[in-house]
C-alpha positions as CSV (number, residue, x, y, z in Angstrom):
1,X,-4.5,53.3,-14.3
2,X,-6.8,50.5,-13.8
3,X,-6.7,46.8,-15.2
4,X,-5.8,46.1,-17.7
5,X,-3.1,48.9,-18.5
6,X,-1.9,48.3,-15.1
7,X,-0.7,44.5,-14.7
8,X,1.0,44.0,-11.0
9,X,2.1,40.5,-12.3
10,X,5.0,42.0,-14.9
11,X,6.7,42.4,-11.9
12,X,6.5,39.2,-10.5
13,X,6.6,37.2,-14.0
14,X,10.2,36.1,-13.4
15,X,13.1,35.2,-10.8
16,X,15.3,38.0,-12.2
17,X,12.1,40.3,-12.5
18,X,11.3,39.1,-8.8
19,X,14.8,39.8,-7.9
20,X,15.1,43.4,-9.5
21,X,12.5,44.8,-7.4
22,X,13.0,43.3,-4.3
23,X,12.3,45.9,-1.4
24,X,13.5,44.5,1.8
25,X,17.1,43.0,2.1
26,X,17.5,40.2,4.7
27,X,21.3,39.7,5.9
28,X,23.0,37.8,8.5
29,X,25.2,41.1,9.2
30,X,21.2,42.3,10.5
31,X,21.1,39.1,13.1
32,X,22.2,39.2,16.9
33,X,22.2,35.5,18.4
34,X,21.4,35.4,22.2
35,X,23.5,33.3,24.4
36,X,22.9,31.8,28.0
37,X,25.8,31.4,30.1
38,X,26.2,29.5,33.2
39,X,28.5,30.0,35.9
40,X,27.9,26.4,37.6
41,X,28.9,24.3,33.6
42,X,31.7,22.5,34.2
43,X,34.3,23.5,31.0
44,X,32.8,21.6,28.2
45,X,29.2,21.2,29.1
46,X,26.0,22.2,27.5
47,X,22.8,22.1,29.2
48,X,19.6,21.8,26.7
49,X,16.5,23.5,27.4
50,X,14.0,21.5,27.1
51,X,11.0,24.1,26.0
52,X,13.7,25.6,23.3
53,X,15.1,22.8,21.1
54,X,17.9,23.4,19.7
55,X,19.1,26.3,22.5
56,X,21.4,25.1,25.3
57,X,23.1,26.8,28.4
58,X,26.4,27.1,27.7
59,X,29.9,27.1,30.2
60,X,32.1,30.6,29.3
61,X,34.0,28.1,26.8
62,X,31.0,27.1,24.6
63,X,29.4,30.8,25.0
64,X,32.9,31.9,23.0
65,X,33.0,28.3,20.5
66,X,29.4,29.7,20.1
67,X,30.5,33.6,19.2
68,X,33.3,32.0,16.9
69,X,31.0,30.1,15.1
70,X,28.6,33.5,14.9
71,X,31.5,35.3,13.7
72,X,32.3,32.5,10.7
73,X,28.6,33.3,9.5
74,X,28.4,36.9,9.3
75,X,26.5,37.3,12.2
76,X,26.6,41.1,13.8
77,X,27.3,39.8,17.2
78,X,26.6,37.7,20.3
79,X,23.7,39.2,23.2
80,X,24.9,37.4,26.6
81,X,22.3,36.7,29.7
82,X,24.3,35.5,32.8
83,X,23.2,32.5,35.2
84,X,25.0,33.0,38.0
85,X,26.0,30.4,41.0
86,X,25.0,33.1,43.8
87,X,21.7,35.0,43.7
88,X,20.3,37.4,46.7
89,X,18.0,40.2,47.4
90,X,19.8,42.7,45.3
91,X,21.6,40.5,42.5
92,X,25.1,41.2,43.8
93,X,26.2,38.9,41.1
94,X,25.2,41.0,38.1
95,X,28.2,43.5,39.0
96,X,30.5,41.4,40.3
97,X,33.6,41.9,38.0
98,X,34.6,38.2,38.3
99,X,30.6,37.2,37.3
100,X,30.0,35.3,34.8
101,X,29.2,37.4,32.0
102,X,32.2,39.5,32.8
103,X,34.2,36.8,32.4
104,X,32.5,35.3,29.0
105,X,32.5,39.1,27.9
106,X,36.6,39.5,28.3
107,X,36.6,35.4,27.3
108,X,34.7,36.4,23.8
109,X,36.4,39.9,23.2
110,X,39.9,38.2,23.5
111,X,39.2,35.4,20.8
112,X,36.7,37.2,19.1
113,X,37.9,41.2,19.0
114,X,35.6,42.4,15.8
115,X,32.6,40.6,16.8
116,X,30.1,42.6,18.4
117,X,29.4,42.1,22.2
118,X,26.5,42.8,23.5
119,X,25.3,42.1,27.3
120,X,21.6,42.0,28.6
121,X,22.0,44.6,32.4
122,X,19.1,44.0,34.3
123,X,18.8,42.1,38.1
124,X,16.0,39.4,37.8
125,X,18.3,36.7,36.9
126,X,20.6,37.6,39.8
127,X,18.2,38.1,42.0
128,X,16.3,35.7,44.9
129,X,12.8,37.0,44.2
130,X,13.3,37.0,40.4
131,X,12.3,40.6,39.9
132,X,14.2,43.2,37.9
133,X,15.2,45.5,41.1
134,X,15.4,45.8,44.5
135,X,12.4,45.3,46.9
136,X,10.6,47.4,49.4
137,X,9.4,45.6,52.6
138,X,6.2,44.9,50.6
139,X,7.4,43.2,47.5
140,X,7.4,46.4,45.6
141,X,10.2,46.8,42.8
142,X,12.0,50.3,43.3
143,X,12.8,52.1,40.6
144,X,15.1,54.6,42.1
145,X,16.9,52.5,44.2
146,X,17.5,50.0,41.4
147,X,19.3,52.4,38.9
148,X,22.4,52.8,41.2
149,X,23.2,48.7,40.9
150,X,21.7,48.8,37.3
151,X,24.7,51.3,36.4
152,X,27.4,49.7,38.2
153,X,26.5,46.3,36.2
154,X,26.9,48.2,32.8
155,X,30.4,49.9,33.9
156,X,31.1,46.1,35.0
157,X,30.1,44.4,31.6
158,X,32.1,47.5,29.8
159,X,34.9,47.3,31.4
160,X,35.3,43.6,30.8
161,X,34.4,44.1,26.9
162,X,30.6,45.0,26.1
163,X,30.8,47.1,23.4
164,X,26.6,47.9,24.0
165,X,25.3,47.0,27.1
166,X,21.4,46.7,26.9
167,X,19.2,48.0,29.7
168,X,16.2,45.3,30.1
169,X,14.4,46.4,33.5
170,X,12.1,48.9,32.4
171,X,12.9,50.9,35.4
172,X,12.4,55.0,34.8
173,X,15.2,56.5,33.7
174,X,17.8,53.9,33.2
175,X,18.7,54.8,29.9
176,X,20.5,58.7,31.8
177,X,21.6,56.9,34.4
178,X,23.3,54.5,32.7
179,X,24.8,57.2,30.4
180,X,26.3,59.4,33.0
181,X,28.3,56.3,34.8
182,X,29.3,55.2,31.7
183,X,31.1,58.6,31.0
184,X,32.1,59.0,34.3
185,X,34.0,56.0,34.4
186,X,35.5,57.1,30.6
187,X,33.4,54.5,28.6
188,X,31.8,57.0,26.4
189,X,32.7,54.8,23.5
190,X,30.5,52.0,24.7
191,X,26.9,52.3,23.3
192,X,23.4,51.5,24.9
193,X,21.1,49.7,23.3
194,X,17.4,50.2,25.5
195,X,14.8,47.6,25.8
196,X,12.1,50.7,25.0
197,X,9.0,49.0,24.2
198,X,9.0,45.9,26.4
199,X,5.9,44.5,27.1
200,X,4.6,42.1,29.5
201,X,4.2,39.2,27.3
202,X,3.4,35.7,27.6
203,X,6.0,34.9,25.0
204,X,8.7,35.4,27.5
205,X,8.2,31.5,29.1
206,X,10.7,29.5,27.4
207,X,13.3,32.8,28.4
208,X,12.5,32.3,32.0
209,X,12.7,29.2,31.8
210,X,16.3,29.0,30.2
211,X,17.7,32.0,32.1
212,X,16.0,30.9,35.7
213,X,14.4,33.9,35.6
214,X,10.8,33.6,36.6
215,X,9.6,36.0,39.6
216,X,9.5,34.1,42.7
217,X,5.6,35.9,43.3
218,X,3.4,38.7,41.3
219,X,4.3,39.7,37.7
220,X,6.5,42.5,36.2
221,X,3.4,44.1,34.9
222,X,4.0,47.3,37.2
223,X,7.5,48.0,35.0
224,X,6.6,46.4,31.9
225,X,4.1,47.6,29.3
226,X,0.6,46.6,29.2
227,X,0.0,45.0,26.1
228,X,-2.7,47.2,24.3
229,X,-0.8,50.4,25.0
230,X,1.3,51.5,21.5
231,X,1.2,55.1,22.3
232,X,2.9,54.7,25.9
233,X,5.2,52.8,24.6
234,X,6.3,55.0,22.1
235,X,6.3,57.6,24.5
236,X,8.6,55.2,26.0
237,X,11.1,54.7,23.7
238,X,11.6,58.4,22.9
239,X,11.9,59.2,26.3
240,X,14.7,56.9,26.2
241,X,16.6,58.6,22.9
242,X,15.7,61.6,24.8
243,X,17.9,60.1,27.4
244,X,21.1,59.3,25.2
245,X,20.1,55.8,23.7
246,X,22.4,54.7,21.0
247,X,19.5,52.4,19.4
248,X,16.0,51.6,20.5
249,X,14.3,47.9,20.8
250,X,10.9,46.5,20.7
251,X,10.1,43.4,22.7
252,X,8.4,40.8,21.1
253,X,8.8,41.1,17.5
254,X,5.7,38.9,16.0
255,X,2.9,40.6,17.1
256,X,4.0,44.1,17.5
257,X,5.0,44.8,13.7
258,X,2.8,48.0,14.4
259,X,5.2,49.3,16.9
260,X,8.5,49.2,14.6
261,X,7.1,50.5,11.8
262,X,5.9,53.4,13.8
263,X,8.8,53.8,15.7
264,X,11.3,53.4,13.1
265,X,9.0,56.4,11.1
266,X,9.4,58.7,14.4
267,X,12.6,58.5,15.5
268,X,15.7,58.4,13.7
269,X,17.9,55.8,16.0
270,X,18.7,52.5,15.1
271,X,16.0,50.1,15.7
272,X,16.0,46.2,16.9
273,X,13.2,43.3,17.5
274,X,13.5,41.1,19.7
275,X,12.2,37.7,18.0
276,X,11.5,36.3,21.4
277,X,11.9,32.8,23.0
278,X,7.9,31.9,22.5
279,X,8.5,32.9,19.2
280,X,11.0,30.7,18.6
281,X,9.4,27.5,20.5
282,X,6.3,28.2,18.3
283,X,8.0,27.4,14.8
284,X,10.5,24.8,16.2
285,X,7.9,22.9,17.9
286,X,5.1,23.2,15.3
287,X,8.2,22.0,12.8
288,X,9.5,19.1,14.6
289,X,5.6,18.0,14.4
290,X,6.2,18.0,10.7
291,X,3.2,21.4,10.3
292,X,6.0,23.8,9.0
293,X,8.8,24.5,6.9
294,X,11.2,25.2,9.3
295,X,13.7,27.8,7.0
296,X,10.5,29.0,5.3
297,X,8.7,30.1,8.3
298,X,11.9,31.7,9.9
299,X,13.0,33.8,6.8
300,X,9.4,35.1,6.4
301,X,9.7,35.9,10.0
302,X,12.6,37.9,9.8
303,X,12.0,38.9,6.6
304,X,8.7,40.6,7.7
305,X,10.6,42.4,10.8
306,X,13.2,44.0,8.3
307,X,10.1,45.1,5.7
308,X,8.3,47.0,9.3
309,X,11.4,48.7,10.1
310,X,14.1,46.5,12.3
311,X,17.3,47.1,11.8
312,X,18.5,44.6,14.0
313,X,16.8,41.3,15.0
314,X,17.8,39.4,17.8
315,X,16.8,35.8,17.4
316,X,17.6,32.1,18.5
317,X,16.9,31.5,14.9
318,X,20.4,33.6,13.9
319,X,22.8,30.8,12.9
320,X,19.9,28.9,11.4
321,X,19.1,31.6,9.2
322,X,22.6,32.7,8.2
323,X,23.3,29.2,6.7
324,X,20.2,29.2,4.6
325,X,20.8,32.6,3.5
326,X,24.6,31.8,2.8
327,X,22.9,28.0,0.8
328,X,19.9,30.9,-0.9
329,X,22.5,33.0,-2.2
């Protein structure tokens, strides 16, 4: 019935009436904080990055002071990206069982065994040329030929501890590939969360920056997704449950709100966001200029991600947020 049987305001005339219908829950258990770790930190050190106050590079003692600390706020769990001292054609590093991540991942799991670890497999920050596979003689990533090293990194990160490794290439059928080593090598139990819907973004700068990851020449926009294109990359990411995904991801979170809502109303798997690292620099810069409320912006953020259909949400924001929420509550 129109106005004025109907009154939307009764339901917003109080705290406790606000409170009573509150539809979307916002917890710190939902929050996965990103870590950087760097084989050449000295025990000890912390390396800031400069385009992502507040984020630092961490040695494979701070990246497990860091998943403590996650752990004392109710965080689900720590996502690792390795910075490794050696880097060549075909990222050797990434499966190197003494590589870095490998060694923060068994470092974490032994002080921290019911936190959940999580470790990013892809090549471009173990790699020369920065791209996210092998190269033909013309610079041209191949996707078959990548697969091979991309399983033998996520047999190495779950042998040392991952309990989900996370497939970021974008290469065609990682998601099997990955599966069938995993079981092979009897790791069934360790899950795969797929970066589905990853688009070429110009939010990733401040990552490549703090990862050394930027492509020595071109772009990754024959792997990743063109921005404008939500059906292919929904075709994507059921392609991927198709292929034995535990969860599925969409990469960046802000402005692709149509894409988990749509995805998490098609398919049935657990869903993340990835609140990105241009996302982040975009509210930490524009509060440190004194033009936002720093917790009021990031909890409408994430707020807004759980109300479209995230499950999950990585963010830098993640210990941030579960101290106001713990101070809110």
């Amino acid at each position: 019935m129109a106005f004025p049987v109907t009154r939307m305001r009764r339901l917003r005339s109080s705290k406790a009436m606000r409170e009573f219908v509150h539809e979307t829950d916002l917890d710190a258990s939902r929050l996965l904080l990103p870590l950087f770790v760097s084989e050449t930190l000295g025990e000890g050190e912390r390396e800031p990055v400069e385009s992502m106050p507040g984020v630092e590079r961490l040695s494979i003692g701070g990246a497990v002071a860091e998943a403590r600390s996650a752990k004392q706020l109710g965080l689900a769990g720590v996502l690792l990206f390795g910075l490794p001292a050696h880097k060549d054609g075909r990222g050797s590093s990434a499966w190197d069982d003494e590589g870095v991540v490998q060694l923060a991942s068994t470092a974490i799991k032994q002080a921290e065994p019911e936190l959940l670890l999580v470790t990013d497999v892809c090549l471009c920050e173990y790699t020369d040329h920065g791209h996210c596979g092998v190269l033909d003689a013309g610079g041209r990533v191949l996707n078959d030929e990548t697969l091979e090293l991309l399983a033998w990194t996520a047999v190495s990160h779950a042998r040392a501890g991952a309990d989900i490794v996370a497939p970021s290439d974008m290469m065609d059928g990682r998601v099997g590939v990955l599966r069938a080593a995993l079981d092979d090598e009897q790791l069934a139990d360790t899950a795969i969360l797929a970066y589905s819907a990853k688009f070429a973004s110009a939010f990733y700068g401040p990552f490549r920056e703090a990862a050394g990851s930027a492509p020595s020449f071109g772009d990754r926009r024959g792997y990743q997704l063109e921005v404008g294109n939500g059906r292919q990359a929904l075709r994507e990411a059921l392609l991927d449950a198709d292929e034995g995904a535990d969860m599925l991801m969409v990469k960046p979170a802000l402005a692709y709100g149509d894409l988990i809502g749509a995805l998490a109303a098609s398919c049935d798997l657990p869903l993340a966001a990835y609140n990105v690292s241009g996302e982040y620099a975009m509210v930490r810069h524009a509060a440190l200029a004194g033009a936002l409320d720093e917790r009021a912006t990031v909890l409408e953020i994430l707020t807004s991600l759980r109300r479209a259909g995230a499950d999950v949400i990585i963010t830098y924001h993640a210990k941030d947020a579960a101290r106001w929420l713990q101070e809110r509550a």
